[in-house]
C-alpha atoms as an extended CHARMM CRD file, in Angstrom:
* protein
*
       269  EXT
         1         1  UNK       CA            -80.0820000000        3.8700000000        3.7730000000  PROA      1               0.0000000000
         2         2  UNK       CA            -82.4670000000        4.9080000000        1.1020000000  PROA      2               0.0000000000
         3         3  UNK       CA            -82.8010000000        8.6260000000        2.3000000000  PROA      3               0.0000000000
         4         4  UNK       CA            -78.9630000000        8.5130000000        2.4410000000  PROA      4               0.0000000000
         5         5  UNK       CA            -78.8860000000        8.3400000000       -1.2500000000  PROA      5               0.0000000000
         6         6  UNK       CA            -81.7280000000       10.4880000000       -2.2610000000  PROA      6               0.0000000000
         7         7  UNK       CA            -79.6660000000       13.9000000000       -2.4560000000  PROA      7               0.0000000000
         8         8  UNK       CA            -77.3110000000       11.7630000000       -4.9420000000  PROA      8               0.0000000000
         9         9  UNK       CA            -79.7490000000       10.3190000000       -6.6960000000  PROA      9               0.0000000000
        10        10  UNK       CA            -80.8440000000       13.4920000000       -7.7650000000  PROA      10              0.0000000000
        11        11  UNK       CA            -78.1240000000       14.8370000000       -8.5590000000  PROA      11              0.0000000000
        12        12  UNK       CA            -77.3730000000       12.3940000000      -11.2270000000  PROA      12              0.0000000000
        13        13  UNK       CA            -80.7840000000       12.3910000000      -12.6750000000  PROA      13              0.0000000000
        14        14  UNK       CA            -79.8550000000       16.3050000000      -13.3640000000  PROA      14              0.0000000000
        15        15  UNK       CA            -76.6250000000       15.2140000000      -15.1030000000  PROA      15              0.0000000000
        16        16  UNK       CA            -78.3790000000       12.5170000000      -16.7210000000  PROA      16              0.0000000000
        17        17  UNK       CA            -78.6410000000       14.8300000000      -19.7160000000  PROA      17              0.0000000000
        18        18  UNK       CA            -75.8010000000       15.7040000000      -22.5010000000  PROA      18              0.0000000000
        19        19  UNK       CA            -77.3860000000       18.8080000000      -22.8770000000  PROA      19              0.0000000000
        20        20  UNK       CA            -77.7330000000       19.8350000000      -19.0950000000  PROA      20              0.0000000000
        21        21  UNK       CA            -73.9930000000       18.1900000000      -18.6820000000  PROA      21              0.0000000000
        22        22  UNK       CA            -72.4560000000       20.5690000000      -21.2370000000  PROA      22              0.0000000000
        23        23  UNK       CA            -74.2830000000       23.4300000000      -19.6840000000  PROA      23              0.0000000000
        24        24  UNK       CA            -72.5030000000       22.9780000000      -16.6230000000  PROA      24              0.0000000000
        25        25  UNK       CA            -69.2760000000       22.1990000000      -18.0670000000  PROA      25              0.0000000000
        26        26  UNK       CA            -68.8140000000       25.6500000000      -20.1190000000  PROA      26              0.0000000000
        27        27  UNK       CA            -70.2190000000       27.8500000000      -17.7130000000  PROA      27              0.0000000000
        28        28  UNK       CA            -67.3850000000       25.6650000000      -15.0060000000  PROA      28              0.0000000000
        29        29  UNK       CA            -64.7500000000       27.6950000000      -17.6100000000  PROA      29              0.0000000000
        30        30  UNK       CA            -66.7240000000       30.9010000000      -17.9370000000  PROA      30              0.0000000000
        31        31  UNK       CA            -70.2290000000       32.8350000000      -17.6560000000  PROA      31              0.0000000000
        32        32  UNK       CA            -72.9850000000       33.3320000000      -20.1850000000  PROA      32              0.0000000000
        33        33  UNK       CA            -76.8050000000       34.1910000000      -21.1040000000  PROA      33              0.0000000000
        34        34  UNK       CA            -78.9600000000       31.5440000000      -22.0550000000  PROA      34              0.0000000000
        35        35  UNK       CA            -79.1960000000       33.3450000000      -25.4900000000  PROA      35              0.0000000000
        36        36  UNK       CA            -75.2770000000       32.5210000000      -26.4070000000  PROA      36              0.0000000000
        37        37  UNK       CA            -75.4630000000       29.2260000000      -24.7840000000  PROA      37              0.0000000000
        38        38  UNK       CA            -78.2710000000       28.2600000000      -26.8980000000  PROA      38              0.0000000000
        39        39  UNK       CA            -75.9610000000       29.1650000000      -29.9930000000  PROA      39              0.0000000000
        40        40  UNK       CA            -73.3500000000       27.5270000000      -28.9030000000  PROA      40              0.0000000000
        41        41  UNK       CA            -74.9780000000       23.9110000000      -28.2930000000  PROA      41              0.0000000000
        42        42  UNK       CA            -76.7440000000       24.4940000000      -31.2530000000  PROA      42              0.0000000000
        43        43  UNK       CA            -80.2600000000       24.3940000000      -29.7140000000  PROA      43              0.0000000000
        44        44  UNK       CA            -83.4570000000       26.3530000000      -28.9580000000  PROA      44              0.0000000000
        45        45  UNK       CA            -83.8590000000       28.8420000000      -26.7950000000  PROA      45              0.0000000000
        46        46  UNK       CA            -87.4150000000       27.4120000000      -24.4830000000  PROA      46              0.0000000000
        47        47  UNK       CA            -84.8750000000       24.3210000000      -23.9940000000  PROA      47              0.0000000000
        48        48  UNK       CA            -81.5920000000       25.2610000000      -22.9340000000  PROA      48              0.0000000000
        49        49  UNK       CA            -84.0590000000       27.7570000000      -20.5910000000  PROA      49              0.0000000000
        50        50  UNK       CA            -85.5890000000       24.9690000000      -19.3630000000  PROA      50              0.0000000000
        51        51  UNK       CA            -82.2400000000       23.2320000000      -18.2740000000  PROA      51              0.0000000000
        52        52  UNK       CA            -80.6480000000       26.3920000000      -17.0270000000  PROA      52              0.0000000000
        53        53  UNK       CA            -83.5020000000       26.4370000000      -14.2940000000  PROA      53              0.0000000000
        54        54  UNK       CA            -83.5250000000       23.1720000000      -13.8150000000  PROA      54              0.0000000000
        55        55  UNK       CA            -79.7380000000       23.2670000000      -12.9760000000  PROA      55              0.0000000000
        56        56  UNK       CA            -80.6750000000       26.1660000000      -10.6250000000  PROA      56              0.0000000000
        57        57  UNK       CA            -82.9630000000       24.2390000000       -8.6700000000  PROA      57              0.0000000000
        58        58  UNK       CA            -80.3080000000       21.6320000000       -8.3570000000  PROA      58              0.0000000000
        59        59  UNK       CA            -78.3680000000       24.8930000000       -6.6120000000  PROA      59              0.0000000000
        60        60  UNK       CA            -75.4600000000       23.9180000000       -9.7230000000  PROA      60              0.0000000000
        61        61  UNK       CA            -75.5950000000       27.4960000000      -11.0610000000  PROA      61              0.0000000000
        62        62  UNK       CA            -76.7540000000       30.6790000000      -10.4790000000  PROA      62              0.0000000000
        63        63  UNK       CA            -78.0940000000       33.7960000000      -12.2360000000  PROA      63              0.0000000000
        64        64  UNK       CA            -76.1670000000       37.0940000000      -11.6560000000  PROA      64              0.0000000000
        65        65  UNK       CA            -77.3420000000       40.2790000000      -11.4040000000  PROA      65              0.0000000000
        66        66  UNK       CA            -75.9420000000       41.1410000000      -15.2340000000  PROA      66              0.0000000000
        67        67  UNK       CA            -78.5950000000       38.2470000000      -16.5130000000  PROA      67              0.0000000000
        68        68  UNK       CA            -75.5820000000       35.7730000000      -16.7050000000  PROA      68              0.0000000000
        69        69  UNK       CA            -75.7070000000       32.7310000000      -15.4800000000  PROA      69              0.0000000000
        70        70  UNK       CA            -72.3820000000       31.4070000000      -13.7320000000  PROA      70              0.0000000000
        71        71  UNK       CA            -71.3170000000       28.0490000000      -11.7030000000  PROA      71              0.0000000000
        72        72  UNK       CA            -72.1450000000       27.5700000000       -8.6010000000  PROA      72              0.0000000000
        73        73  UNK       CA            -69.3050000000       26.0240000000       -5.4820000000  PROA      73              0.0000000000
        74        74  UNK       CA            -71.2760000000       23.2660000000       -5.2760000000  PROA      74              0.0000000000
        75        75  UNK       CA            -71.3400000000       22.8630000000       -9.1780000000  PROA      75              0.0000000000
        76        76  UNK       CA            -67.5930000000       23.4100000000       -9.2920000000  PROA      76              0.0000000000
        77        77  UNK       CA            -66.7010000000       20.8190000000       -7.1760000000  PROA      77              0.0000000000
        78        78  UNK       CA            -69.4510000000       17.9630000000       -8.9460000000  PROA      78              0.0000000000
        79        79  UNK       CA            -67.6550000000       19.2340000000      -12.3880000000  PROA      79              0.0000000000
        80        80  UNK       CA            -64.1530000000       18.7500000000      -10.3230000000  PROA      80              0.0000000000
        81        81  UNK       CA            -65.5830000000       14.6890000000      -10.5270000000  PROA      81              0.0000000000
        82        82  UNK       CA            -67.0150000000       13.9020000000      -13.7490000000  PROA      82              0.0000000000
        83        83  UNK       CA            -62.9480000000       13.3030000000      -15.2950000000  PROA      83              0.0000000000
        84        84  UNK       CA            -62.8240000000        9.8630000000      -13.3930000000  PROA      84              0.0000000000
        85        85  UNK       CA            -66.7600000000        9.3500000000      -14.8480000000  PROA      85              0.0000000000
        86        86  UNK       CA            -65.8020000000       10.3440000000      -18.0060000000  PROA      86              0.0000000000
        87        87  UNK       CA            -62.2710000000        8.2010000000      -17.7560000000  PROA      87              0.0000000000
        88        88  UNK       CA            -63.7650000000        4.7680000000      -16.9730000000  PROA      88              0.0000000000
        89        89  UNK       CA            -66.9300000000        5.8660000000      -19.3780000000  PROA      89              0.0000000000
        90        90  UNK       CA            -64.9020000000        6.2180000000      -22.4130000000  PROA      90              0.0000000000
        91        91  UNK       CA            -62.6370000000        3.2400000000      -21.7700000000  PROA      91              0.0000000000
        92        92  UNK       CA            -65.1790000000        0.7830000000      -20.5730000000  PROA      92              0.0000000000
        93        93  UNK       CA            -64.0290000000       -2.0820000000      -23.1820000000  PROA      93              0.0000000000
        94        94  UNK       CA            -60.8790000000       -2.3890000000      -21.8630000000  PROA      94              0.0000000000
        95        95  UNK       CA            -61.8210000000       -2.6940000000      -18.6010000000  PROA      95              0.0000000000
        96        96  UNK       CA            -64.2170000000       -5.9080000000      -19.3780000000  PROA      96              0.0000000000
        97        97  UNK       CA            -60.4730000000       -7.1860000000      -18.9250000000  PROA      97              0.0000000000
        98        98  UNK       CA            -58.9340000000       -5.5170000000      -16.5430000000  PROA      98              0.0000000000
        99        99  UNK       CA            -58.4810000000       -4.3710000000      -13.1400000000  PROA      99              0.0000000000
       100       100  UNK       CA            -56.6660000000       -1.9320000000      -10.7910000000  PROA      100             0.0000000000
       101       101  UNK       CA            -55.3200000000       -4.5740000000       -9.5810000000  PROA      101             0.0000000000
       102       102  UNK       CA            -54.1770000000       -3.7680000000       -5.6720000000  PROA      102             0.0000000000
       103       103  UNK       CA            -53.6030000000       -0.1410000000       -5.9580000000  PROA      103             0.0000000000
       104       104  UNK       CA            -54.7060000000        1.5710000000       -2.7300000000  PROA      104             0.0000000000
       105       105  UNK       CA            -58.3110000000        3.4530000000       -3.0520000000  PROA      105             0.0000000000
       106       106  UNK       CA            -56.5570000000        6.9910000000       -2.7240000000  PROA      106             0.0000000000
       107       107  UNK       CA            -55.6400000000        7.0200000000       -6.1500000000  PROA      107             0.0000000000
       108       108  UNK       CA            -58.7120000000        4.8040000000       -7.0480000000  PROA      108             0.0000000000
       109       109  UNK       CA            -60.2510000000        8.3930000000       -5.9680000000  PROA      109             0.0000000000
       110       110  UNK       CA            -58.3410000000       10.1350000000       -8.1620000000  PROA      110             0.0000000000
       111       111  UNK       CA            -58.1980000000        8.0740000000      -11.2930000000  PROA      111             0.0000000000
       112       112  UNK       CA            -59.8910000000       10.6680000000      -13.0260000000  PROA      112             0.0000000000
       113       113  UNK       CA            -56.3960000000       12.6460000000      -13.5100000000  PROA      113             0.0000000000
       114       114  UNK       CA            -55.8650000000       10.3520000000      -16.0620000000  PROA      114             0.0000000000
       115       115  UNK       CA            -58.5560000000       11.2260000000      -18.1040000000  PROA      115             0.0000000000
       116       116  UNK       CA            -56.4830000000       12.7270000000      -20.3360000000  PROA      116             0.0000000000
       117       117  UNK       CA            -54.1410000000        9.5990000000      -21.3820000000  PROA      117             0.0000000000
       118       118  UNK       CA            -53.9620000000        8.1020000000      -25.2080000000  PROA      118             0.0000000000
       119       119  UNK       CA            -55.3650000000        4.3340000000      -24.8240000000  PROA      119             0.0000000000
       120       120  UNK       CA            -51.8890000000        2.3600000000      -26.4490000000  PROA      120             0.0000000000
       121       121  UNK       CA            -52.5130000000       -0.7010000000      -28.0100000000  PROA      121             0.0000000000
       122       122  UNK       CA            -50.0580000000       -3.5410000000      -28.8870000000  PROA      122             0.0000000000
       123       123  UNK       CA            -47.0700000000       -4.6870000000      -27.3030000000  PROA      123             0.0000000000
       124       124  UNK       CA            -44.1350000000       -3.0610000000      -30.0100000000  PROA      124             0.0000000000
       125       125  UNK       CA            -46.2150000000       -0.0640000000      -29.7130000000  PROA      125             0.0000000000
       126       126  UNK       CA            -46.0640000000        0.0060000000      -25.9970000000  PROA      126             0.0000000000
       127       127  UNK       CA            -42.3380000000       -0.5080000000      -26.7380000000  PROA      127             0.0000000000
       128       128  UNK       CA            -42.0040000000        2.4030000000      -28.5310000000  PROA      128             0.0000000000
       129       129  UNK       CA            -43.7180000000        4.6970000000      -26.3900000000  PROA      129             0.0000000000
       130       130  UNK       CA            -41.4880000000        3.5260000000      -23.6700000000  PROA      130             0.0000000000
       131       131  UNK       CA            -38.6180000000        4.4360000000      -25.4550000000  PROA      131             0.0000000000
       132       132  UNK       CA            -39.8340000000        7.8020000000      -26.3680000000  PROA      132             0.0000000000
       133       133  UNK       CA            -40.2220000000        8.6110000000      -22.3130000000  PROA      133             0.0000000000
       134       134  UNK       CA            -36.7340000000        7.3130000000      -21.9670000000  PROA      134             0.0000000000
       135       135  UNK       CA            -36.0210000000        9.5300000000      -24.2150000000  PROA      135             0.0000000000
       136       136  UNK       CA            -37.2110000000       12.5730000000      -23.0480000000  PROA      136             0.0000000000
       137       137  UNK       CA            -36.1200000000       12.8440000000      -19.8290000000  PROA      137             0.0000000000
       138       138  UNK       CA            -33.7060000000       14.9390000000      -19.0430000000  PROA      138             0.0000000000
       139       139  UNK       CA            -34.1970000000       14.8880000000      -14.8180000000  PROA      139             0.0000000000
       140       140  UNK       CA            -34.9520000000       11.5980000000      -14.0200000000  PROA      140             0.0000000000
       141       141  UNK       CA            -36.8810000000        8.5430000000      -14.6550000000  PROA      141             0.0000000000
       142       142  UNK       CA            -39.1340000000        6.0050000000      -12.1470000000  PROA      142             0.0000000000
       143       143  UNK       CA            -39.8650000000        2.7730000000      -12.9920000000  PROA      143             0.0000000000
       144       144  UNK       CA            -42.2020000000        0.2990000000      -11.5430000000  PROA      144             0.0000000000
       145       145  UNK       CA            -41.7220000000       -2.5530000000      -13.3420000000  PROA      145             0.0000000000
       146       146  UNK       CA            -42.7390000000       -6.4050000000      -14.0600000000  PROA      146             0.0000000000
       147       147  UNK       CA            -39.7090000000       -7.4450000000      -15.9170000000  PROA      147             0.0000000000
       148       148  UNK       CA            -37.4610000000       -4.9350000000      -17.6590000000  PROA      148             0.0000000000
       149       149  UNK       CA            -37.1150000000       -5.8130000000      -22.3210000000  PROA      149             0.0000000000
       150       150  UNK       CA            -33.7430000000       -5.8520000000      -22.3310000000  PROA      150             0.0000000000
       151       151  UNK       CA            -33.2580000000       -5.1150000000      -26.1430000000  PROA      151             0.0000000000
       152       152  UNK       CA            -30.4650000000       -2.5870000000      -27.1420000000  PROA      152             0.0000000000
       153       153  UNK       CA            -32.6050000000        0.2500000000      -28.0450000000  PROA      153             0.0000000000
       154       154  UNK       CA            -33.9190000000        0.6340000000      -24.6630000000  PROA      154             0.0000000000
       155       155  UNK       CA            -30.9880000000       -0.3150000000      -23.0140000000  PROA      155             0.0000000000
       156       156  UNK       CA            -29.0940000000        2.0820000000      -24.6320000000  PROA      156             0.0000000000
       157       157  UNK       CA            -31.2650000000        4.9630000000      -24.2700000000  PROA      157             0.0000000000
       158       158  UNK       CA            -31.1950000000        4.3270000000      -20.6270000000  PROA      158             0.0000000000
       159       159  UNK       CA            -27.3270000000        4.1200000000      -20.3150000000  PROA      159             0.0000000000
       160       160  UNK       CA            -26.7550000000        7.1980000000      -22.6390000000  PROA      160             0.0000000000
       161       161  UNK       CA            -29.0950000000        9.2440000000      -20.1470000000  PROA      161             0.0000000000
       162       162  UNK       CA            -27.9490000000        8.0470000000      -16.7830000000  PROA      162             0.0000000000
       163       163  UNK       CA            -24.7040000000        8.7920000000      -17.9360000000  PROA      163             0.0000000000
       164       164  UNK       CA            -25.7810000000       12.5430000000      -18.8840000000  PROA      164             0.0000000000
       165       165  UNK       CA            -27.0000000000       12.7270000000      -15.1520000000  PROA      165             0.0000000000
       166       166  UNK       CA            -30.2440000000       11.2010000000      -15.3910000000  PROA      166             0.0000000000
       167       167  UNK       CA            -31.2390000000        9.7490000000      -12.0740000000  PROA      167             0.0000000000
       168       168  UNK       CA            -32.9050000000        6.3170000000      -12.7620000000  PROA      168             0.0000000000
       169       169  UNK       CA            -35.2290000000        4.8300000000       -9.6880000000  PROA      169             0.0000000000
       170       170  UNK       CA            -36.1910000000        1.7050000000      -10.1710000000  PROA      170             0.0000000000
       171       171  UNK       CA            -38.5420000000       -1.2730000000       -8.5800000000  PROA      171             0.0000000000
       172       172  UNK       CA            -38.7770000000       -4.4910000000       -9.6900000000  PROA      172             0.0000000000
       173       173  UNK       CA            -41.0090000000       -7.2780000000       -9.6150000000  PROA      173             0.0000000000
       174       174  UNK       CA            -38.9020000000      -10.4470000000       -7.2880000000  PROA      174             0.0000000000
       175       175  UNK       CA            -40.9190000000      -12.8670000000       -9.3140000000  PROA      175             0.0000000000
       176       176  UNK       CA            -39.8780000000      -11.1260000000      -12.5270000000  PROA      176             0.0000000000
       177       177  UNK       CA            -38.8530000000      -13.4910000000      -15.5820000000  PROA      177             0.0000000000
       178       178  UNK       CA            -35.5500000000      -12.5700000000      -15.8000000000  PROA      178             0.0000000000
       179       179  UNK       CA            -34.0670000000      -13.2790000000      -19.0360000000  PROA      179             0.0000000000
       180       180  UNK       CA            -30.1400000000      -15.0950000000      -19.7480000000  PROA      180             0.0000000000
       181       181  UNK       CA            -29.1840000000      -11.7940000000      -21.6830000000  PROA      181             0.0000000000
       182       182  UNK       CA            -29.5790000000       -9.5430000000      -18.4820000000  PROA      182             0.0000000000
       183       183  UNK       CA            -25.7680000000       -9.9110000000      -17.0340000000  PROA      183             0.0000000000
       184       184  UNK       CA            -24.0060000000       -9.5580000000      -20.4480000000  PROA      184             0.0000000000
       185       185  UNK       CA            -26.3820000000       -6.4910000000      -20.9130000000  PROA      185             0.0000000000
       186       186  UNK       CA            -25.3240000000       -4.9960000000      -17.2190000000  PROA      186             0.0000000000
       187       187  UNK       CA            -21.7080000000       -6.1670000000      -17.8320000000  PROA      187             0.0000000000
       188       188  UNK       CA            -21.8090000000       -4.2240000000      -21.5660000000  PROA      188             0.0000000000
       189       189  UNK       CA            -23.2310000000       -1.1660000000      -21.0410000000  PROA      189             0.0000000000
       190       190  UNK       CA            -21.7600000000       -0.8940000000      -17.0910000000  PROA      190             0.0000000000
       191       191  UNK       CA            -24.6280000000       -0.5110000000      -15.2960000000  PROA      191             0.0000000000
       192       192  UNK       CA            -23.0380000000       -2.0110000000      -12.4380000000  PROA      192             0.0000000000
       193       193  UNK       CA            -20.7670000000        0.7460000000      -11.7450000000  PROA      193             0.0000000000
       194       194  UNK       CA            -23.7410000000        2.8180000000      -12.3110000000  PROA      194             0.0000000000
       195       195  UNK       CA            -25.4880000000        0.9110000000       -9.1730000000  PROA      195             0.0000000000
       196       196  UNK       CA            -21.9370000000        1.4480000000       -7.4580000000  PROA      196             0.0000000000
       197       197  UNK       CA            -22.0610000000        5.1930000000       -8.1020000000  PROA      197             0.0000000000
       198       198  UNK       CA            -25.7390000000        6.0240000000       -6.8530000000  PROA      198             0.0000000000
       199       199  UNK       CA            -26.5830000000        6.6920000000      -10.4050000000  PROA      199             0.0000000000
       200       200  UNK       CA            -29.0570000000        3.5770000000      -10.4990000000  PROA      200             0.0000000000
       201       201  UNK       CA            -31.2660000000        3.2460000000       -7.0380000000  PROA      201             0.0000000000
       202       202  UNK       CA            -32.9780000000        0.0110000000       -7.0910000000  PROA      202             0.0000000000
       203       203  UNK       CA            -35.5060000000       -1.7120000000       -4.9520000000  PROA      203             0.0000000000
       204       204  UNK       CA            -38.1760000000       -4.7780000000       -5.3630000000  PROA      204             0.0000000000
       205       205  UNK       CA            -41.6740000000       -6.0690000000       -4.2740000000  PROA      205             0.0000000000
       206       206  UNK       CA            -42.6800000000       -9.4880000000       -4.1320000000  PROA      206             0.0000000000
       207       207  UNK       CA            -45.0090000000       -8.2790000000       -6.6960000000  PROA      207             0.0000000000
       208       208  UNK       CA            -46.4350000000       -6.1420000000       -9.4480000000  PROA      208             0.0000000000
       209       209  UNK       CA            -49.2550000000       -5.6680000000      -10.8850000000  PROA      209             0.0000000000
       210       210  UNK       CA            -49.0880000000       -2.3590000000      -12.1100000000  PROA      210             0.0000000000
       211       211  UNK       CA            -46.3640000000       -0.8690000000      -14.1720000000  PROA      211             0.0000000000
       212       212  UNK       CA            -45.3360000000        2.6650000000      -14.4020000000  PROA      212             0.0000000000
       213       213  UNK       CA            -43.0180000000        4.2420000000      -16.5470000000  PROA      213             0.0000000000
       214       214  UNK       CA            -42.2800000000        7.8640000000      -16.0390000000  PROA      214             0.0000000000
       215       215  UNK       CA            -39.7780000000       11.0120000000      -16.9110000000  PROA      215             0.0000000000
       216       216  UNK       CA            -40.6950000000       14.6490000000      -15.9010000000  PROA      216             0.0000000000
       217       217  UNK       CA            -41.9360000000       14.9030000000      -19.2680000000  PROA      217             0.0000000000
       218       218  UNK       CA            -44.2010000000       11.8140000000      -19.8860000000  PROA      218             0.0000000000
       219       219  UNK       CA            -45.3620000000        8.6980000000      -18.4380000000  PROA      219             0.0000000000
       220       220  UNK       CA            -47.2600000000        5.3080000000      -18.9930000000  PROA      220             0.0000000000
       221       221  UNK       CA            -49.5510000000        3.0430000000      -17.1870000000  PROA      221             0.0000000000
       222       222  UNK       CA            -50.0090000000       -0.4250000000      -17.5340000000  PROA      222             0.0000000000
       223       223  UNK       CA            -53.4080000000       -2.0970000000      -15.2870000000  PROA      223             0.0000000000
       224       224  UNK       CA            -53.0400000000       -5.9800000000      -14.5740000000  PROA      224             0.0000000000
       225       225  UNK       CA            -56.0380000000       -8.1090000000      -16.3850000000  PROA      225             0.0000000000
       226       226  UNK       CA            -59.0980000000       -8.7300000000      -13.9600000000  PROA      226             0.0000000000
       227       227  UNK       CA            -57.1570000000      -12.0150000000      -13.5450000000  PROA      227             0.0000000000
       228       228  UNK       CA            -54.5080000000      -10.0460000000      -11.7290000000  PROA      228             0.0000000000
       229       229  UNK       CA            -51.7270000000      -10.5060000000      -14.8430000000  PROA      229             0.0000000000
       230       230  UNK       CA            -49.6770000000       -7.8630000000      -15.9980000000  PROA      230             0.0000000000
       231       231  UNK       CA            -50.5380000000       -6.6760000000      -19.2690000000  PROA      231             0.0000000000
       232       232  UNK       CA            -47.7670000000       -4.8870000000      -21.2130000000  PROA      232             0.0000000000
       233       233  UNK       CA            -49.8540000000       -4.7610000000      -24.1450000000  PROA      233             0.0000000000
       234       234  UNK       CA            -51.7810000000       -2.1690000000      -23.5610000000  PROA      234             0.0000000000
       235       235  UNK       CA            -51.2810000000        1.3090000000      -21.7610000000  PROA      235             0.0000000000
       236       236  UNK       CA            -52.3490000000        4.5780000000      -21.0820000000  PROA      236             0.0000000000
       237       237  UNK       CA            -49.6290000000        7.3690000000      -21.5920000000  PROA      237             0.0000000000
       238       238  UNK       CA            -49.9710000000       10.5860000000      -20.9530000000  PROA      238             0.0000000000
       239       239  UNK       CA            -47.8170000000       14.5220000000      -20.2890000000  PROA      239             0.0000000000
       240       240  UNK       CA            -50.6460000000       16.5060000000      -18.7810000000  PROA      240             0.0000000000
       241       241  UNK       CA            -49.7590000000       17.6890000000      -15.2950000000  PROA      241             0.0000000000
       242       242  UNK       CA            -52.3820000000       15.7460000000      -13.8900000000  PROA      242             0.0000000000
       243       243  UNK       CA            -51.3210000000       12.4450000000      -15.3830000000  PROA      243             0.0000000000
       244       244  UNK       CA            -47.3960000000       13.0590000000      -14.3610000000  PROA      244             0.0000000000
       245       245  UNK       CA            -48.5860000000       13.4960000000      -10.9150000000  PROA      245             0.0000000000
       246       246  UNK       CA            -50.7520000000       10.5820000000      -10.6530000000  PROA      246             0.0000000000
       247       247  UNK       CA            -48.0310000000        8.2530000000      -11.9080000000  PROA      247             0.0000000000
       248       248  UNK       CA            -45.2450000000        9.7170000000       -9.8100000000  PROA      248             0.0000000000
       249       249  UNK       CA            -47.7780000000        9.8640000000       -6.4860000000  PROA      249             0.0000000000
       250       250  UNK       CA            -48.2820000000        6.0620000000       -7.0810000000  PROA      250             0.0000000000
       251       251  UNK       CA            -44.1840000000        5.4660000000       -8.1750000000  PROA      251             0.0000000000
       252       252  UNK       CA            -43.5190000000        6.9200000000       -4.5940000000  PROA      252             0.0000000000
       253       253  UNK       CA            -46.1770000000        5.5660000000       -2.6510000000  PROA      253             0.0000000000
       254       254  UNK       CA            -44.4910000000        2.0690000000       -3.6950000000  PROA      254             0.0000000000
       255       255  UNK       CA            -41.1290000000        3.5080000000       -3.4660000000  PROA      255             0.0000000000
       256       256  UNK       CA            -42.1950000000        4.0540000000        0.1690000000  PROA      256             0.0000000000
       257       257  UNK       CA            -43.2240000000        0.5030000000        1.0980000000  PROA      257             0.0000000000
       258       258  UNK       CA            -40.4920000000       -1.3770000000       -1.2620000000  PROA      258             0.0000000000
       259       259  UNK       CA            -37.8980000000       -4.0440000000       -0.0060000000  PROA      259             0.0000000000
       260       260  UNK       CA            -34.4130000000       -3.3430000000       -0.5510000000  PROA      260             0.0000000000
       261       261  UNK       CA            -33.1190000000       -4.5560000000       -3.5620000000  PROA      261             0.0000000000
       262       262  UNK       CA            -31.1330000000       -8.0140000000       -3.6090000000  PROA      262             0.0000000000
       263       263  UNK       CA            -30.1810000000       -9.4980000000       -6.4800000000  PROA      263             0.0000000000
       264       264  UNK       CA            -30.6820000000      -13.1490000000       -5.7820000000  PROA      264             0.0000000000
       265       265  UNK       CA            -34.3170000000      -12.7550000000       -5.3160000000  PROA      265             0.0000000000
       266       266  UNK       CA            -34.8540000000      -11.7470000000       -8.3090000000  PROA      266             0.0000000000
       267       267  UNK       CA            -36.9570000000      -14.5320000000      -10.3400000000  PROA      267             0.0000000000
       268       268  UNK       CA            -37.8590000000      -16.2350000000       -7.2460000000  PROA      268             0.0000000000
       269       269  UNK       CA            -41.4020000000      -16.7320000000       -5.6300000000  PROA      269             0.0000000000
């Protein structure tokens, strides 16, 4: 088991260096002599030469026959990983608290296409990103939700954009707290007839732990607390392509595997 690991080992001791790191990051977008590279990272020449070789050894990079040094496949592909590294790296206080609750491992492998997302802090701010996806979308929107805030702004929003063709895909927790105001809200701003129409698809799990919000614009992510809670108090949102996939591959992977929807299980263990 110990030889297993060696080769990995390393590898990271290599990487183990913010100067041999950012090496092989700019020459991932482009070539260069150690002479501009040592410019660039501010540093001398005798060191960045010394980490150039030493990244050749690892087989990371290569010297071409111009004197330039460029990435290697092998390099490519190690770069290709460090986004989840740098991901869970740079947001390693706020997961003291929290989990990834029961999302499969696939997109555990792939969390690093998130790396891009703003860290959201505070519920009314969470709020207000929410309504600014709502707002954006002019395709569709997918939910994955714990319990839908049914104030007017959101509401609203949603109803003014379903009704401008909007498709709206929705599933929802069945233990949800489902608050008294929801049927007066459905009833006022006729969501029903929505639902009726195939405007509105719904369906529900038995639980959530992870919320997604999403338009083909923008999204949000919301990770339960290492207790398994939801927490709608923080989020990551994001509009890179990377991110919108993520969120969407997850949306349908539960879309998949959700019940259908039935109203009187809503709120119910």
């Amino acid at each position: 088991m110990k030889d297993d690991y060696q080769s990995a080992a390393d590898d990271f001791l290599e990487l183990a260096s913010q100067q041999r790191l950012s090496i092989l990051l700019k020459l991932y977008d482009e070539k260069c002599k150690i002479s501009n590279m040592a410019k660039e990272l501010e540093a001398t020449v005798p060191e960045v030469y010394r980490n150039f070789e030493r990244l050749v050894k690892a087989d990371m990079i290569m010297k071409d026959s111009d004197g330039a040094y460029t990435i290697t496949r092998y390099g490519k592909i190690l770069c290709s990983q460090m986004s989840s590294m740098h991901f869970l790296s740079k947001n390693r206080k706020y997961f003291k608290d929290h989990d990834f609750g029961n999302i499969p491992k696939k997109f555990l492998h792939r969390i690093g296409s998130l790396e891009k997302g703003e860290h959201i802090k505070g519920f009314v701010k969470v709020l207000e990103k929410w309504s600014e996806i709502y707002k954006s979308a002019d395709e569709y929107l997918c939910n994955v939700l714990f319990e839908v805030p049914y104030t007017s702004d959101i509401i609203e929003i949603l109803a003014k954009k379903v009704n401008n063709g909007v498709t709206l895909r929705s599933i929802l927790s069945q233990t949800a707290i489902i608050p008294k105001e929801r049927k007066q809200v459905f009833e006022k701003f006729g969501f029903k007839k929505m639902v009726d129409e195939g405007k509105i698809e719904r369906k529900m799990m038995k639980t959530v732990q992870t919320v997604v919000i999403q338009s083909e614009k923008e999204a949000c992510v919301m990770f339960p607390t290492t207790r398994g809670e939801v927490d709608m108090s923080q989020a990551f949102w994001g509009k890179d392509e990377d991110f919108l996939e993520w969120c969407l591959d997850y949306f349908d992977y539960c879309w998949k595997r959700a019940d259908p929807f039935v109203e009187s299980k809503l709120g119910k263990e």
